[in-house]
N, C-alpha and C positions, 0 to 999 in steps of 0.2 A: 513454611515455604523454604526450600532450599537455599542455600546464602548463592549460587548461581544463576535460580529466576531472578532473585532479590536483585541482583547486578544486572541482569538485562535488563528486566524493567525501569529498572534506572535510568540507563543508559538509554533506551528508548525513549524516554518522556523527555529527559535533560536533550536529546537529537531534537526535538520535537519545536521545544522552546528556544534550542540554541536557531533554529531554521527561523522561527516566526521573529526571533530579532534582527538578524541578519535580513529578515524581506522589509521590517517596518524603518531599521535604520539606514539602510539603502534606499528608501521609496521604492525597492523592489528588482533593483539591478543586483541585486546580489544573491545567489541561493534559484536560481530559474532552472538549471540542471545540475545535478548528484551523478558524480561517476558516468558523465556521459549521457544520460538519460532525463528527460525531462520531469521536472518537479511539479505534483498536483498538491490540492488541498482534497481530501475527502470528508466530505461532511456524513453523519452518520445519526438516527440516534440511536442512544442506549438501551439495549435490548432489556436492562434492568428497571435502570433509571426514569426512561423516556426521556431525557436530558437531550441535547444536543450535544454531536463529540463530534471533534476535529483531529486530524491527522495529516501531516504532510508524510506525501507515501512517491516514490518515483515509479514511472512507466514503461517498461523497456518494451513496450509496441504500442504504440498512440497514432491513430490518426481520425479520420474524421468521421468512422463508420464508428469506434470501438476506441476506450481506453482499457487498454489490460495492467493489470495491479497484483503483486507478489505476494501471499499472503507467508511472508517467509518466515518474521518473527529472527532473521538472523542466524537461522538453524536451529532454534530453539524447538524444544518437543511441545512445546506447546503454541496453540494459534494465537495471533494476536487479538485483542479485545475488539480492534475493527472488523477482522472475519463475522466474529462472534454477533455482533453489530447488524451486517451486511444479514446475513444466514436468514435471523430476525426478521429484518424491514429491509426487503432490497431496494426500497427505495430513498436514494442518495441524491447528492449535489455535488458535482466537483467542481472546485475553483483553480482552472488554467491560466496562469498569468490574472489579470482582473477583472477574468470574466470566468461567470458561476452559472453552468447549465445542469436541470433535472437529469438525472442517469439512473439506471435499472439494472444493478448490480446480481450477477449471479456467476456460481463456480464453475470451471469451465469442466464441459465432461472431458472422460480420458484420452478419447481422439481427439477433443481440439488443442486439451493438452499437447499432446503427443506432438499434434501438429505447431503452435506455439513454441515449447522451446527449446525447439533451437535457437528459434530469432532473443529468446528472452535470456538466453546463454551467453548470447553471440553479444548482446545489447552490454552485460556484466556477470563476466564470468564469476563473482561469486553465489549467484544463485545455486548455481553445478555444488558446490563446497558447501552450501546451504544442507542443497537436499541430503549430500551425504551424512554432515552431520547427524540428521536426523534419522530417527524411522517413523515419523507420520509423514504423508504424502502432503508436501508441499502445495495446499491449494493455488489455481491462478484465475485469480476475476476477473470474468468481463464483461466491462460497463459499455450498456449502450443506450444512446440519448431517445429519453422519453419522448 
């Protein structure tokens, strides 16, 4: 592997743990929104494993019909281990603050893409810096309650 996945990945997992310390040392007032946007827990399982995996992922469109989720990876050319996850078993749990409801995670097609971000743009402008980094198409999930 590339000495540059080696370092995202890193840095993803080490984001991952430094969040779930910061919520457990808080009892929770700390770490509720990233860059403006609202922090979830996505529960998932392993599409290899069947394990159960967790991930704190932020939201830049949430509300009570839909949570929509980045599958950005950071601009990274490759998807995160969550997409890969989702793809598998779309069926999830997200945990919003300390409550965890069943969700039905799937990709958004290109129109509602299309139609989404802006608002996902407008939410944190580095998603824009995301996509370009890249050349795979930035997936965007959306989860809606079972």
């Amino acid at each position: 592997m590339p000495v540059q996945q080696t370092v995202t990945d890193l840095v993803t997992r080490s984001m991952n743990v430094v969040h779930n310390t910061l919520q457990k040392v808080s009892g929770g007032r700390v770490g509720k929104t990233v860059f403006g946007m609202k922090a979830v827990q996505l529960h998932t399982t392993g599409r290899r494993s069947g394990q159960p995996r967790t991930v704190w992922l932020t939201s830049p469109v949430h509300d009570a019909d839909r949570i929509v989720l980045i599958a950005s990876k950071g601009g990274d050319d490759r998807h995160p281990d969550w997409y890969h996850n989702i793809t598998a078993d779309p069926a999830v749990e997200i945990t919003d603050g300390d409550v965890t409801k069943p969700y039905t995670a799937r990709t958004a097609t290109p129109l509602e893409k299309a139609e989404l971000w802006p608002d996902v743009v407008a939410a944190y402008k580095g998603y824009a810096g995301y996509q370009q980094r890249t050349e795979r198409d930035i997936p965007v999930v959306i989860c809606e309650p079972r």
